[in-house]
N, C-alpha and C positions, 0 to 999 in steps of 0.2 A: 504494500500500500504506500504510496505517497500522498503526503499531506503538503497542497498550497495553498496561498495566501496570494488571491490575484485580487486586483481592483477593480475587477469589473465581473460579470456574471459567469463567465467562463474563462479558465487560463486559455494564454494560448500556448500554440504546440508547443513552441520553442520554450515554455517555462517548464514544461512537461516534461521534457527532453533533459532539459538543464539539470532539475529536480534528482532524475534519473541518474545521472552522471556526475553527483558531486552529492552523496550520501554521507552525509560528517554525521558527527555527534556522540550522543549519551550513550551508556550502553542500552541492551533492550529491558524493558522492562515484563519480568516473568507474569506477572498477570495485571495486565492494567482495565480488567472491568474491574478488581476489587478499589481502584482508586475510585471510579468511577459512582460505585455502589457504594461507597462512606463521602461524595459528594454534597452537599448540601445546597439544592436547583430551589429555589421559590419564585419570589415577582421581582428583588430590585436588588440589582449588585451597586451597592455603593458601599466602600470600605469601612468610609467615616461614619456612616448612621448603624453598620452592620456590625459594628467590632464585637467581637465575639459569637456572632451567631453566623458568620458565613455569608459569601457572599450569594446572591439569586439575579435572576434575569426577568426583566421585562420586556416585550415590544411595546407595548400601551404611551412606556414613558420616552422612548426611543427619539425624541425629538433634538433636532444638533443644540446644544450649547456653546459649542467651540468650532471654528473653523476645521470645516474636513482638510488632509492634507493629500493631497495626491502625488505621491513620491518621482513620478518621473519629472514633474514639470515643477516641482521642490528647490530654492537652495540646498536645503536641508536635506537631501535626499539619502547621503551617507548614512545620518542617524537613522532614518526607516528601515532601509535596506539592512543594516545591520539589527535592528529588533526584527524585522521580516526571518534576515535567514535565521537568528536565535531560536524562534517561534516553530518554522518548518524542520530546524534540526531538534529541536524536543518530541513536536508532534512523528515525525518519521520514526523515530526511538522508541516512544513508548506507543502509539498507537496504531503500528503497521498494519496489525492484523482486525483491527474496529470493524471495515468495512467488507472482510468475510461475513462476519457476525452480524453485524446489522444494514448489511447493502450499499449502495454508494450513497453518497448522499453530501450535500454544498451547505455550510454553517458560513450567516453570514452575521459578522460581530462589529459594532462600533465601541473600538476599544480607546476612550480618556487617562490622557499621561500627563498628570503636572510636571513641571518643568525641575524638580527634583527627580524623577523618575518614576514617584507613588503612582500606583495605579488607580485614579479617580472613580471610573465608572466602565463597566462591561453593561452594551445594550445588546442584545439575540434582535438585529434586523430581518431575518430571516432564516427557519427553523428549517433542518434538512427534512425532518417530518420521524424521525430515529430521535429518541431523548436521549440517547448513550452515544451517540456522534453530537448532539448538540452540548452536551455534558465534556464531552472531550475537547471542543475548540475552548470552553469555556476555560476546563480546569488546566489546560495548558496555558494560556493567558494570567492564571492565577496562580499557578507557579512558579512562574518564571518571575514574577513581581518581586521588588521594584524592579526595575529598567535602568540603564543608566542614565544622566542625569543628563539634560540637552548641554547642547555649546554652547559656551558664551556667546555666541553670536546671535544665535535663536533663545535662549532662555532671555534677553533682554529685551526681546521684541515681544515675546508670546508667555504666555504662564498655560498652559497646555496645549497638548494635542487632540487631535480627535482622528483614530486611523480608522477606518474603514475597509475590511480585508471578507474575500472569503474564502473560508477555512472547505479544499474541496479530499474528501474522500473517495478513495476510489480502490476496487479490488486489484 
């Protein structure tokens, strides 16, 4: 299985390909439904108002607060690309095998980064229609928290992000 992060409704080939040809990372992880099944999914990932209870997801609230960032056409483009391939090399590691088990299926997340790194807000824009593929782009995103902390270039102009990725699964 390969897991991307494309910005728009379908990767294309060549990210497919690339994906393919440049498998870094974690080791695997021996059973990653049990992450999955001690996940804690409700209505609203927000850190700050969730502390200690976990974070959940909403569409309902899903509305932009912050400027989307669309990384090719970015100054900033380094720092995505590098949280991108982070993202795709965790998800590749522990969730190769999701999309035997639960079919293919496109998680589509607007993930908020303050400009320290904290992760603000996970919205679910778009459910693959599998809660254990939606479960998996989410609690990858929430592992890997924080982020690193923007450049000084960007952290002086913005106090977050707003990324917009979807997480595609595929057998």
């Amino acid at each position: 299985m390969t897991v991307l992060l494309a910005p728009s409704e379908k990767a294309p080939a060549a990210s497919t390909h690339y994906a393919a040809a440049h498998q870094e990372g974690l080791p695997r992880l021996q059973n990653p439904q049990r992450l999955l099944d001690n996940a804690d999914i409700g209505t609203a990932i927000n850190p700050r108002q969730a502390q200690g209870t976990g974070l959940s997801m909403s569409e309902a609230d899903a509305a932009p607060r912050s400027p989307t960032v669309a990384a090719v056409a970015s100054p900033d483009a380094e720092y995505l690309r590098r949280w991108q391939d982070r993202i795709e090399r965790f998800g590749n590691a522990y969730y190769r095998g999701l999309a035997l088990q639960h079919g293919d299926g496109d998680v589509r997340l607007r993930v908020i980064i303050a400009a320290d790194g904290a992760l603000q807000r996970i919205d679910l824009l778009s459910s693959s229609g599998a809660k254990a593929l939606d479960q998996a782009a989410i609690h990858t995103v929430k592992e890997l928290a924080p982020f690193a902390p923007f450049p000084s270039t960007l952290a002086s102009t913005t106090s977050e992000l707003a990324i917009v990725r979807t997480w595609q699964f595929r057998r």
